[in-house]
KEKE-169365 format. One record per residue (C-alpha): residue number from 0; residue in three letters; x, y, z. Coordinates in Angstrom, 3 decimals. Example, Ala and Ser with C-alpha at 12.3 -4.5 7.8 and 13.67 -1.06 7.14 Angstrom:
BEGIN
{k->0	r->Ala	u->12.300	v->-4.500	w->7.800} .
{k->1	r->Ser	u->13.670	v->-1.060	w->7.140} .
//
This chain:
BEGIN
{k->0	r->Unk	u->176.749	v->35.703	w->13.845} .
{k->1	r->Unk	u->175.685	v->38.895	w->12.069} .
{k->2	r->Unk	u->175.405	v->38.299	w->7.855} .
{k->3	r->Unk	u->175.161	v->40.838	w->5.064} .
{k->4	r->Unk	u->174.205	v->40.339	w->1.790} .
{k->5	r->Unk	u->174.048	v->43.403	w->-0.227} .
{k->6	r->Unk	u->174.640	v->44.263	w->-4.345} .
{k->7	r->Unk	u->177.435	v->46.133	w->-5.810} .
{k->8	r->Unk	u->176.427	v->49.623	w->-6.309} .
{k->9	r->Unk	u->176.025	v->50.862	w->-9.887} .
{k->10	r->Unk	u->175.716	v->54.214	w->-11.162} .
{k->11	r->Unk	u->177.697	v->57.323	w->-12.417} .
{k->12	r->Unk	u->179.555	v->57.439	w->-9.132} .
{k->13	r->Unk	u->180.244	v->53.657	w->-9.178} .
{k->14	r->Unk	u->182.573	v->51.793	w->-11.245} .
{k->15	r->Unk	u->181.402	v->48.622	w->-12.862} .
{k->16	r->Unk	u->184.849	v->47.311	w->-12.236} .
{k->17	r->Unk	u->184.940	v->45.300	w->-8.977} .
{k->18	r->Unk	u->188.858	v->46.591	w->-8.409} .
{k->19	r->Unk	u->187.988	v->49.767	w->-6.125} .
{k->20	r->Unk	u->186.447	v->46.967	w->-3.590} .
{k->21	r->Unk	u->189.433	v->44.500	w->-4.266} .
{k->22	r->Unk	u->191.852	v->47.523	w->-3.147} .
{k->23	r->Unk	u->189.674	v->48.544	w->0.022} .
{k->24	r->Unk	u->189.925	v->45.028	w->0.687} .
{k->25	r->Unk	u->193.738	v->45.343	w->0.642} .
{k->26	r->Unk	u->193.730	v->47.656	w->3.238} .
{k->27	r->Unk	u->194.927	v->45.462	w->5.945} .
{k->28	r->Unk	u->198.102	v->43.902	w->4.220} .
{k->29	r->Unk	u->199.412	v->47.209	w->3.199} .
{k->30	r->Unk	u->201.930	v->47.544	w->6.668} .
{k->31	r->Unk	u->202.224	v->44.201	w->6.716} .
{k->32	r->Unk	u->204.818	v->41.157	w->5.975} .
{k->33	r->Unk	u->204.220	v->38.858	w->3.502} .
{k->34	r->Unk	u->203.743	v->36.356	w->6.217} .
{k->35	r->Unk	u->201.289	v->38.069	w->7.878} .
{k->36	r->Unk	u->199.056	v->39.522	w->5.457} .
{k->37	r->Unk	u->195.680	v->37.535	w->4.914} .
{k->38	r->Unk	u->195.292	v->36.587	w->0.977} .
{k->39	r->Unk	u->191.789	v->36.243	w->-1.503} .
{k->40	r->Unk	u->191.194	v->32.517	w->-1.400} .
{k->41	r->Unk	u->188.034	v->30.282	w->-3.342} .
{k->42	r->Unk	u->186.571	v->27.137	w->-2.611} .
{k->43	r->Unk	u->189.909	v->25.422	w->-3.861} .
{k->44	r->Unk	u->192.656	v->27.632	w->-3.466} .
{k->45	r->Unk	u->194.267	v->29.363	w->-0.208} .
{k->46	r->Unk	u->195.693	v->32.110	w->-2.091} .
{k->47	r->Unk	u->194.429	v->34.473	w->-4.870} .
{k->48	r->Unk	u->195.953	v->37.421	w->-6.319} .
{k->49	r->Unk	u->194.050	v->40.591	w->-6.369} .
{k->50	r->Unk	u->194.354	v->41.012	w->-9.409} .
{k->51	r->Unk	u->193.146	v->37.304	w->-10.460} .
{k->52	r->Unk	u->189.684	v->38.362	w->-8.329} .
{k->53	r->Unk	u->189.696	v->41.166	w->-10.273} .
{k->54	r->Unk	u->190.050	v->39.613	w->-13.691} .
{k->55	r->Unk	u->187.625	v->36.694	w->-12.896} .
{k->56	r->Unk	u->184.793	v->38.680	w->-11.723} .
{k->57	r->Unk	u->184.902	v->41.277	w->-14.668} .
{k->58	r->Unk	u->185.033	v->38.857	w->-16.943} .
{k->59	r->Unk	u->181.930	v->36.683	w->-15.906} .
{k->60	r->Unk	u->178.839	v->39.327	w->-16.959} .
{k->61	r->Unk	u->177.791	v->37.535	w->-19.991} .
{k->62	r->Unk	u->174.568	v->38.763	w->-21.055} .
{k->63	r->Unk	u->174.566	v->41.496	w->-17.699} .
{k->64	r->Unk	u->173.342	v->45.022	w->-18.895} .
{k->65	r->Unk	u->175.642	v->47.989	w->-18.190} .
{k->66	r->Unk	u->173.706	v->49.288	w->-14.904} .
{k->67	r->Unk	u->173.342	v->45.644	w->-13.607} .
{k->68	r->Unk	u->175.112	v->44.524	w->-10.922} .
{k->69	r->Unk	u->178.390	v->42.472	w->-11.551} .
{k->70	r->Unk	u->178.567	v->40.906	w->-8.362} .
{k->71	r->Unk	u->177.240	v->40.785	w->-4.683} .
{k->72	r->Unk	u->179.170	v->41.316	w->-1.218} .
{k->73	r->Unk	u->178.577	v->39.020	w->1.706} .
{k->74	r->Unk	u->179.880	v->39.990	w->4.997} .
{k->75	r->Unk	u->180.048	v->37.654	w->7.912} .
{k->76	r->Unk	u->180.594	v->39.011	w->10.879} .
{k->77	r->Unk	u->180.463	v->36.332	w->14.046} .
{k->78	r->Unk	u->180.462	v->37.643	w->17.204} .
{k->79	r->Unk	u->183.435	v->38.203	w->19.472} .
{k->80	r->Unk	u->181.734	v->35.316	w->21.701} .
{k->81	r->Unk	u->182.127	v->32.957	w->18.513} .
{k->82	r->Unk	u->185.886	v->33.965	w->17.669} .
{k->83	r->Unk	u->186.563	v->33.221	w->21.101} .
{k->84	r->Unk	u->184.960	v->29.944	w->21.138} .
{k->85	r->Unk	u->187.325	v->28.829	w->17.937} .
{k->86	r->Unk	u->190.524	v->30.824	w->19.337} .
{k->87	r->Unk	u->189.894	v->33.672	w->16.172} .
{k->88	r->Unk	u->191.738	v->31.170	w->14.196} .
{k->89	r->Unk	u->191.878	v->32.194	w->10.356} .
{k->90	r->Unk	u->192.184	v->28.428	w->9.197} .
{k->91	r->Unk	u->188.935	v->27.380	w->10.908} .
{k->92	r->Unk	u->187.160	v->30.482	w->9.248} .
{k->93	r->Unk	u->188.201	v->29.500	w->6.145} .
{k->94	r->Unk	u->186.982	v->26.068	w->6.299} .
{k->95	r->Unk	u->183.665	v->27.345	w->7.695} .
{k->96	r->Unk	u->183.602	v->29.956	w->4.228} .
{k->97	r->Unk	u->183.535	v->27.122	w->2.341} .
{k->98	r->Unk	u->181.158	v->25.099	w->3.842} .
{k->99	r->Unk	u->178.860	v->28.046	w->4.247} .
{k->100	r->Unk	u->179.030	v->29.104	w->0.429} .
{k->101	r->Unk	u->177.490	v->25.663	w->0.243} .
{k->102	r->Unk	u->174.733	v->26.841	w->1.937} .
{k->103	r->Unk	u->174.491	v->29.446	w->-0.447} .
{k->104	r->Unk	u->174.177	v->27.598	w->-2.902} .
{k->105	r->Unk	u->171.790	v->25.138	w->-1.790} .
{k->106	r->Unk	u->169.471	v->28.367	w->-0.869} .
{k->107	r->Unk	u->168.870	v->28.820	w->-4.718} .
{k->108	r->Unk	u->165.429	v->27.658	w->-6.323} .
{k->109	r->Unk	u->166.689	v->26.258	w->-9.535} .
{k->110	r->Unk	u->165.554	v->23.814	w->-12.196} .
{k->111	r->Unk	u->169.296	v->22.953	w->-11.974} .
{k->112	r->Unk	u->171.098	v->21.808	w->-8.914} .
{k->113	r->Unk	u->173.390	v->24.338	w->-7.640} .
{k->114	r->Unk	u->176.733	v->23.767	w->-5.525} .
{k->115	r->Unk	u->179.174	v->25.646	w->-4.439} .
{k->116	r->Unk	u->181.853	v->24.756	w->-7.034} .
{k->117	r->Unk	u->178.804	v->26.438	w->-9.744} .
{k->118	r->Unk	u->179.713	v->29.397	w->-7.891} .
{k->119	r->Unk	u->182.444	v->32.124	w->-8.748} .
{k->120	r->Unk	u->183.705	v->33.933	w->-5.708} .
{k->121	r->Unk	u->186.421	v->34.730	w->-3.490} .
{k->122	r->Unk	u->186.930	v->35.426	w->0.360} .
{k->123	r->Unk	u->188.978	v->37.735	w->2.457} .
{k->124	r->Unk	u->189.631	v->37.531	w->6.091} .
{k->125	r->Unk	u->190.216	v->40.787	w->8.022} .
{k->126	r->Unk	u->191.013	v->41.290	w->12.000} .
{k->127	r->Unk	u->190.370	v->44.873	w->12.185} .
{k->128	r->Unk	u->187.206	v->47.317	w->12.046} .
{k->129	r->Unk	u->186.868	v->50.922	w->12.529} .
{k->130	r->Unk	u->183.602	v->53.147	w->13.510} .
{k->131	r->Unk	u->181.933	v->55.088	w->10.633} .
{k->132	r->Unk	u->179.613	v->57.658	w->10.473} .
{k->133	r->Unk	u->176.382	v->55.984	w->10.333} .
{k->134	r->Unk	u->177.094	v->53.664	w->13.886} .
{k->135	r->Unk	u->175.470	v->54.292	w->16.452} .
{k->136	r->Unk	u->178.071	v->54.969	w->19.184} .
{k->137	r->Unk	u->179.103	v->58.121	w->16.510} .
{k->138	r->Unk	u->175.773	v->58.761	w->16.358} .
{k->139	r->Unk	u->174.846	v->59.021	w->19.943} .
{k->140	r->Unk	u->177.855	v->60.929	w->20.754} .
{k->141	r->Unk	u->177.762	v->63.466	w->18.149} .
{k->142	r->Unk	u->176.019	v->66.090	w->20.337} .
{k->143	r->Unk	u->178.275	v->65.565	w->23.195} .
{k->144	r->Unk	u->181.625	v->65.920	w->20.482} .
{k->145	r->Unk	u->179.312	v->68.901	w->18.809} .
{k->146	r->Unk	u->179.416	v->70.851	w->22.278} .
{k->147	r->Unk	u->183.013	v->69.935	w->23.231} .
{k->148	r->Unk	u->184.187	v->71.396	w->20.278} .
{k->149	r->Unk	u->182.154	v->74.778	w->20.824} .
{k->150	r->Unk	u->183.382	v->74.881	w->24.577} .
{k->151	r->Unk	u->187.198	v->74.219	w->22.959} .
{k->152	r->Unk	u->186.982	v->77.059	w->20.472} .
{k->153	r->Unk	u->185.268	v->79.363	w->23.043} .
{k->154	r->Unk	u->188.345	v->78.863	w->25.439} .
{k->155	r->Unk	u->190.543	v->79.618	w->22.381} .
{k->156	r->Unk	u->189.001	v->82.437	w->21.921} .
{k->157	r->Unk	u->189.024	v->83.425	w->25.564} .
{k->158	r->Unk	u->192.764	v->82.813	w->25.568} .
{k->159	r->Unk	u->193.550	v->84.872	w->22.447} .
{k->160	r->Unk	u->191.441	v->88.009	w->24.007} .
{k->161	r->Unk	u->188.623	v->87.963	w->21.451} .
{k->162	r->Unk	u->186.191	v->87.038	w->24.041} .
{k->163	r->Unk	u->185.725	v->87.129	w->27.356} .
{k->164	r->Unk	u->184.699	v->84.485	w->30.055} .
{k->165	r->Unk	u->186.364	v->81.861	w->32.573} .
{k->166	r->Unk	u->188.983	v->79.187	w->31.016} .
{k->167	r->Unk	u->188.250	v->76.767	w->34.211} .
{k->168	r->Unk	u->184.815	v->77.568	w->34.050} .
{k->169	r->Unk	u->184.594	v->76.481	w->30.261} .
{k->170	r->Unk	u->187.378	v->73.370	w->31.094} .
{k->171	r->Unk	u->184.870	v->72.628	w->33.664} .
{k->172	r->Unk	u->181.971	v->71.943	w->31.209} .
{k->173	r->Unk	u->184.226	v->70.192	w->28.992} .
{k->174	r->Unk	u->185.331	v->67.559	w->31.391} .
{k->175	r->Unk	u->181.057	v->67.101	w->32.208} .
{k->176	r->Unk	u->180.000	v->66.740	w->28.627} .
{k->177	r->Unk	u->182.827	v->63.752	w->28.386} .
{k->178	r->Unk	u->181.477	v->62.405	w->31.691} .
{k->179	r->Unk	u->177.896	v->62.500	w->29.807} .
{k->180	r->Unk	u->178.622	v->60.836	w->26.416} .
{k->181	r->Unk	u->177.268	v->57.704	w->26.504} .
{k->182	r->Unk	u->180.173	v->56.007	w->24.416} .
{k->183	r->Unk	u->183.776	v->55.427	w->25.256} .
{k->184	r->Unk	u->186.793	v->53.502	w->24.636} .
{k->185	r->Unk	u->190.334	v->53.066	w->26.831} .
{k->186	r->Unk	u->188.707	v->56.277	w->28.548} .
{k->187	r->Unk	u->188.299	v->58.331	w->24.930} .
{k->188	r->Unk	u->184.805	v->59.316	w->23.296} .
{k->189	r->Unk	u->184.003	v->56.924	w->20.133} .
{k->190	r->Unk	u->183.999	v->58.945	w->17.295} .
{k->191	r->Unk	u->184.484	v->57.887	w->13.010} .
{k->192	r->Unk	u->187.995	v->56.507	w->12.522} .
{k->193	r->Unk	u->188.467	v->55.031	w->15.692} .
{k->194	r->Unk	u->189.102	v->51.509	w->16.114} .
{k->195	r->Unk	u->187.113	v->48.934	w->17.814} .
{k->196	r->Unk	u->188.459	v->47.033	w->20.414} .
{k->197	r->Unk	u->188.335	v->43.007	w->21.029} .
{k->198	r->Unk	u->188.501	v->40.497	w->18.412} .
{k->199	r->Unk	u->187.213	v->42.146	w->15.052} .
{k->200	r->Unk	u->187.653	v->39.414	w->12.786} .
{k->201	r->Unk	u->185.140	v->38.585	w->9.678} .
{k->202	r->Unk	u->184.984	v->37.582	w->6.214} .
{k->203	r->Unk	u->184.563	v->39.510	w->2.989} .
{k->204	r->Unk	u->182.632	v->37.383	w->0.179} .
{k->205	r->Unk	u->182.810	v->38.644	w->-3.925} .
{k->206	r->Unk	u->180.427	v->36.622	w->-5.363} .
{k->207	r->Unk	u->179.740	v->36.851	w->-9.372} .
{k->208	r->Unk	u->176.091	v->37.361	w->-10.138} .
{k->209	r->Unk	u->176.849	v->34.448	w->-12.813} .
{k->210	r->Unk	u->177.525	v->31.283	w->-12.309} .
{k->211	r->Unk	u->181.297	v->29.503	w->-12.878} .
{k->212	r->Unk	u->180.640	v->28.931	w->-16.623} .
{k->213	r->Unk	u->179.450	v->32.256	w->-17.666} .
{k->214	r->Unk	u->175.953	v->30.815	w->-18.657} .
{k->215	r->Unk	u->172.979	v->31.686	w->-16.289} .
{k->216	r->Unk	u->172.461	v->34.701	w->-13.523} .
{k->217	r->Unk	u->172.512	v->33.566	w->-9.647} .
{k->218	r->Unk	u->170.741	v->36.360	w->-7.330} .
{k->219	r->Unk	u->170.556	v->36.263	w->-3.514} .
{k->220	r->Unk	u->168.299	v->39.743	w->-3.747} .
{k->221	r->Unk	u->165.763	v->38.007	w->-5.554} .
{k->222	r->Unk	u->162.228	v->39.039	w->-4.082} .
{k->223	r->Unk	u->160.971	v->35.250	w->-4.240} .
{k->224	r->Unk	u->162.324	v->32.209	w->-1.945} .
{k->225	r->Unk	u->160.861	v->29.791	w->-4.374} .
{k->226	r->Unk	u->158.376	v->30.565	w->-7.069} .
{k->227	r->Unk	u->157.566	v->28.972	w->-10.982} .
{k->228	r->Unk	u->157.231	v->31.409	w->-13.723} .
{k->229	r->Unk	u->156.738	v->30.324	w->-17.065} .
{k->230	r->Unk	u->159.439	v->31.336	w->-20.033} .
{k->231	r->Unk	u->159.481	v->30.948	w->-23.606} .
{k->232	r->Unk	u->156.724	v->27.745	w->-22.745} .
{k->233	r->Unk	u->158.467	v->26.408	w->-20.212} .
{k->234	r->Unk	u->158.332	v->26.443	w->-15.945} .
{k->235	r->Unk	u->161.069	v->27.841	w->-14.423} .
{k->236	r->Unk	u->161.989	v->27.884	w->-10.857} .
{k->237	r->Unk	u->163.206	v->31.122	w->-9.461} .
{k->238	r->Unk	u->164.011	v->32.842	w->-6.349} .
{k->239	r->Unk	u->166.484	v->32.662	w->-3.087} .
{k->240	r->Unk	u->165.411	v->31.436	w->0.398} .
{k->241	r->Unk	u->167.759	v->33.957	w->2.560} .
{k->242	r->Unk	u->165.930	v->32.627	w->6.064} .
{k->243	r->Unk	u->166.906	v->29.309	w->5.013} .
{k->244	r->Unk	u->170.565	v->30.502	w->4.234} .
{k->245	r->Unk	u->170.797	v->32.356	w->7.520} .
{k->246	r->Unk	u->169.378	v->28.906	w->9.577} .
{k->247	r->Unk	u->171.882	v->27.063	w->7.725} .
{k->248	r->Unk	u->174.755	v->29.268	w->7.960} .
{k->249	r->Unk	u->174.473	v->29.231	w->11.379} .
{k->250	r->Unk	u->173.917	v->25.649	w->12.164} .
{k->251	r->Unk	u->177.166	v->25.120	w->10.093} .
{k->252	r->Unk	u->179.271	v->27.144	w->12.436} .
{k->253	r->Unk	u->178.459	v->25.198	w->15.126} .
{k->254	r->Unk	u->178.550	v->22.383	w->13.788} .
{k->255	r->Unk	u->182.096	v->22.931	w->12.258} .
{k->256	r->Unk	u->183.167	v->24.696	w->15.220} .
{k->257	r->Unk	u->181.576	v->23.123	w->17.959} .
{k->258	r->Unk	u->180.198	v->26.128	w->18.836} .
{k->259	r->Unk	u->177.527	v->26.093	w->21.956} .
{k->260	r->Unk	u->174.776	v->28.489	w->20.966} .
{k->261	r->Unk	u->172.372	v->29.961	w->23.475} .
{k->262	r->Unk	u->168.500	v->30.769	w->22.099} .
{k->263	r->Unk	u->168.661	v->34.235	w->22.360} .
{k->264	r->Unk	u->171.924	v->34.383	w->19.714} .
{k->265	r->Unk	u->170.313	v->32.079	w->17.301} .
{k->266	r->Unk	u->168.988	v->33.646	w->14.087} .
{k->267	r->Unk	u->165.368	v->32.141	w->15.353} .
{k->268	r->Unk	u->165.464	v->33.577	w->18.444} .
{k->269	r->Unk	u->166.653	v->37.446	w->17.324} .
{k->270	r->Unk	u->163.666	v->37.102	w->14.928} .
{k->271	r->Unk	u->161.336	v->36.354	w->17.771} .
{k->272	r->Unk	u->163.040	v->39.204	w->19.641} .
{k->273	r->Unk	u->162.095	v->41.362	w->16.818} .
{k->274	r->Unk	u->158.672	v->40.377	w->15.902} .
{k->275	r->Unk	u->157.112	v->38.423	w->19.043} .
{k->276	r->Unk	u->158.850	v->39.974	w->22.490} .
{k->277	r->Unk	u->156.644	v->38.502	w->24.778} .
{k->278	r->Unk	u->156.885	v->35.234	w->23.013} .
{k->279	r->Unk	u->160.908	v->35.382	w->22.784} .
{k->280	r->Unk	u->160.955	v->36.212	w->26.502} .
{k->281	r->Unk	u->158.670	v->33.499	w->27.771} .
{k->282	r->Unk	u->161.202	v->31.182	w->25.540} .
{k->283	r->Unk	u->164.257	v->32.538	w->27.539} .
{k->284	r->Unk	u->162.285	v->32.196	w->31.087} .
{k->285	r->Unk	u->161.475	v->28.354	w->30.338} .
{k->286	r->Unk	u->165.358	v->27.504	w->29.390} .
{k->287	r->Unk	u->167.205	v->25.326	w->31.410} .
{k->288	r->Unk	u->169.081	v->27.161	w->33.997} .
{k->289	r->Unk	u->172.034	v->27.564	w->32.937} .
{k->290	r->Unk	u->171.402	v->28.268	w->29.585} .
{k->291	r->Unk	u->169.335	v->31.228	w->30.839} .
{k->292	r->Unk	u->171.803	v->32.615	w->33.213} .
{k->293	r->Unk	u->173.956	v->32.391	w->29.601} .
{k->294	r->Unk	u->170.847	v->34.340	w->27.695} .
{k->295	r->Unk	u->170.301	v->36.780	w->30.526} .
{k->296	r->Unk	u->174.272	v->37.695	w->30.470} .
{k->297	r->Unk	u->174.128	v->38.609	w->26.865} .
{k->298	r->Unk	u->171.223	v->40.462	w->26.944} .
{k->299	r->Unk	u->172.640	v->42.483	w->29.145} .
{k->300	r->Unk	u->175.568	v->43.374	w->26.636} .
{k->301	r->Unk	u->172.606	v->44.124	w->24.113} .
{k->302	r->Unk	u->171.745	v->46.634	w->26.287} .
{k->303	r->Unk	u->168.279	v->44.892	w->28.070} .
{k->304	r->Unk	u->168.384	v->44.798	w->31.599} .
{k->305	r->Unk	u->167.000	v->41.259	w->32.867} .
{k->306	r->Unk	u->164.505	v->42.115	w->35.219} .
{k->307	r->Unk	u->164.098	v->40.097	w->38.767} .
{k->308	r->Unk	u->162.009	v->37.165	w->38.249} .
{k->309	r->Unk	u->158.434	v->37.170	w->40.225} .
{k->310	r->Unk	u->156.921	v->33.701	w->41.482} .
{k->311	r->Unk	u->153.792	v->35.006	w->39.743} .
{k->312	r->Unk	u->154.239	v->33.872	w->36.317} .
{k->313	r->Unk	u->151.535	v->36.608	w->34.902} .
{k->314	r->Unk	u->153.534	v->39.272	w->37.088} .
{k->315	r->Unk	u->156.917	v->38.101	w->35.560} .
{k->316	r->Unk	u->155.554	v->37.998	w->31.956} .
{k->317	r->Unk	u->154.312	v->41.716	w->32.233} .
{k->318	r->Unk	u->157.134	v->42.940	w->34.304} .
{k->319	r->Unk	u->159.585	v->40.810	w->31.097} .
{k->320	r->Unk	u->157.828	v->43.083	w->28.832} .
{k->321	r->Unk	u->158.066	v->46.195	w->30.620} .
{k->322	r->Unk	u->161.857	v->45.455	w->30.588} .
{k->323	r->Unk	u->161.240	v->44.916	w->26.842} .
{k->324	r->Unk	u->160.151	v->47.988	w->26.041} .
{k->325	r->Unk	u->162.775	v->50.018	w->27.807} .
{k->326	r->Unk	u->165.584	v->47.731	w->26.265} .
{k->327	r->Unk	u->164.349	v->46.599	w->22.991} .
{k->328	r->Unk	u->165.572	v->49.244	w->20.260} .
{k->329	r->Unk	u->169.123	v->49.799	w->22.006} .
{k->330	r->Unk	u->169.086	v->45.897	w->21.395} .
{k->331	r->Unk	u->168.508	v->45.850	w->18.016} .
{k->332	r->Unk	u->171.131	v->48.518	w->16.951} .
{k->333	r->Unk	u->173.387	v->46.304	w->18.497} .
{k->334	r->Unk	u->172.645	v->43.586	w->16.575} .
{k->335	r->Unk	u->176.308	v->43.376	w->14.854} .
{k->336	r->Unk	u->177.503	v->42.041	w->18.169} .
{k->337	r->Unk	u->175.288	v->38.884	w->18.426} .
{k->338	r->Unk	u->173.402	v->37.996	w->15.501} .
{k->339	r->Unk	u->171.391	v->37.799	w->11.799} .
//
């Protein structure tokens, strides 16, 4: 389960309005039949127009300033092991939505209870996703695209008479530097624009920055989990506890799902992966058996080879850790695929 949780961005180049993300949102439903085109829905209702979102959310910015922002995005994002484990089925998702915006609200530090029915927001399922610029199978491939496309225009050239040098010779190198790129797909290079293969779906969450009634701000950036500050004479709680939110939104997948989760796809163990490898790895070696034959299997997807397993347990930990280090920041920029 991979979550986002990001502001809308303000500016000259941004519109306060949140209907340019409402139409990028439409995206999906544009080819499609009524039928099969995946509507806005709230904690309440399975179907929202666009333009309702639209309307709502502008509308609720009482007492906002002009370069604050209106609303926040949350994108969830389970892995293609989760949609498989629920059958990718849009109904379930939109049960666990619900019950995770709970969680959301329940992350807030406020004098004042908050629930999800204080909340104003609306969700979006999508099924599809496409590589941009900034991942990092584009990335990784750029130089091998970069040199393909020098090698193509040299041929042309070659053909045309304006330079001279071997076609099959050039067609040669061509065919190597597509051998080399570490990144393909149904046998072509990834590149921006191309879409990804295997169950895509996730979940697009508007969420006003004020609450249902117009009357006080709700921030998940907020710098504090849970702090007092005093105003006009009087102690105020204040902040948002996002580790708490990301614990909880997890448990409640599996619990609505039924979900089996193995250590090393839980939000606490990708933190230990990040912060404590040798820790995190002496975890995974002390699992049950088959729950580490699970962990080792999708580490290997990350990218981290699981090393063979010495009877010497100071051996195995350094030889884990060697393994670590070779593995560890291919894992992490494939974090998308199996967790927070």
């Amino acid at each position: 389960m991979y979550l986002t949780i990001s502001a809308q961005k303000m500016g000259s180049t941004y519109n306060s309005s949140v209907g340019n993300y409402v139409d990028y949102l439409e995206k999906e439903n544009e080819d499609r039949l009524p039928e099969q085109r995946e509507e806005f829905f709230d904690q309440e209702n399975d179907s929202v127009s666009p333009q309702t979102v639209i309307d709502e959310i502008d509308a609720n910015t009482a007492k906002l300033r002009q370069k604050d922002p209106k609303f926040y995005s949350i994108v969830v994002s389970p892995s293609q092991r989760e949609l498989k484990a629920i059958g990718n089925d849009p109904n379930m998702l939109r049960e666990y939505t619900r019950k995770l915006m709970e969680d959301y609200a329940k992350s807030f530090h406020r004098n004042q209870e908050v629930k999800a029915e204080n909340l104003k927001y609306y969700a979006k399922i999508e099924h599809e996703r496409t590589y941009r610029g900034f991942d990092k199978q584009v990335q990784e491939n750029a130089p091998y695209r970069g040199e393909i496309a020098r090698l193509r225009n040299e041929v042309r050239k070659v053909v045309r008479g304006e330079s001279i040098g071997n076609v099959k010779e050039l067609e040669k190198r061509i065919v190597e530097q597509e051998r080399l790129a570490p990144h393909k797909q149904n046998g072509q290079l990834v590149a921006a624009g191309m879409q990804k293969e295997g169950p895509q779906t996730h979940i697009h969450i508007i969420v006003s920055r004020r609450d249902v009634t117009n009357t006080y701000t709700l921030s998940p950036m907020a710098k504090h989990k849970a702090s007092e500050v005093e105003l006009n004479g009087k102690m105020v709680k204040r902040g948002f506890d996002r580790d708490s939110f990301y614990q909880a939104a997890e448990k409640t997948f599996d619990r609505t799902t039924g979900f089996k989760r193995n250590y090393v796809e839980s939000y606490v163990g990708r933190k230990a992966h990040a912060k404590e490898p040798g820790k995190f790895f002496a975890k995974v070696m002390g699992l049950p058996t088959k729950e580490k034959d699970v962990a080792f299997k999708l580490l290997k997807t990350m990218g981290v080879k699981a090393p063979s397993i010495p009877t010497n347990k100071v051996r195995m930990a350094a030889k884990i850790i060697k393994a670590l280090g070779r593995g560890v920041d291919k894992a992490r920029s494939t974090g998308e695929d199996m967790g927070y």
